[in-house]
N, C-alpha and C positions, 0 to 999 in steps of 0.2 A: 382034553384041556382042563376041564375040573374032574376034583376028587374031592368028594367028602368021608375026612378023617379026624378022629378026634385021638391027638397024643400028648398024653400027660408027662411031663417033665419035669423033674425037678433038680434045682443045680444043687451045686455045694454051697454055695450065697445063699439057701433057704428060697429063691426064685420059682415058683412056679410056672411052667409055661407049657399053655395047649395049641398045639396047632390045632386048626379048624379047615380050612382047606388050603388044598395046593392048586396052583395054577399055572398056567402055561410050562407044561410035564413037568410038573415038580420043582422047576426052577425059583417060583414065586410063592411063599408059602403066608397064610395069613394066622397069626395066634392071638390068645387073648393071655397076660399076665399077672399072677397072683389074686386071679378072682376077679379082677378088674374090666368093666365091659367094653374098654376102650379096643380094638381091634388094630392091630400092627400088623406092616410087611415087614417082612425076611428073603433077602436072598444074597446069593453069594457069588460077585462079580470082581475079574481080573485080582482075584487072590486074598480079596475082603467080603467078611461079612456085613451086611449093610440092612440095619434096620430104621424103620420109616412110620411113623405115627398115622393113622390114618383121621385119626380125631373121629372115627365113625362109631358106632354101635351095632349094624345094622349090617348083616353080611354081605348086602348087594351093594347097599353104596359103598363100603369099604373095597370091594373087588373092582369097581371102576375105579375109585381112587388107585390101589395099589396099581392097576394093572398101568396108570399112567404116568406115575411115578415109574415104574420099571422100565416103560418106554422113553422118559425120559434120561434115563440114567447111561 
């Protein structure tokens, strides 16, 4: 159910983005953006990408946030 992975990404928009972990197998992913210690979910539901502000810092709280948000979606 968790992975801890760090993946650096960078767009063509000059965007950096790290995933930090994945959650429930991979479906739910948590990243932080250009440096920024704000923590977002990612995930990709009925054909959209759908990403979600966690307002968190803190990897725990962010993974109950996200993981409630995803059950709600």
């Amino acid at each position: 159910m968790l992975s801890t992975s760090s993946v650096l990404t960078k767009k063509a928009t000059g965007q950096t983005t790290t995933t930090i972990r994945k959650l429930m197998d991979g479906k739910l992913r948590l990243e932080t953006r250009n440096g920024n210690p704000t923590i977002y979910a990612r995930t990709y539901l009925q054909g959209k990408s759908l990403v979600y502000r966690t307002r968190e810092t803190r990897i725990q709280q962010a993974e109950k946030v996200a993981i409630d948000w995803w059950f709600g979606q």
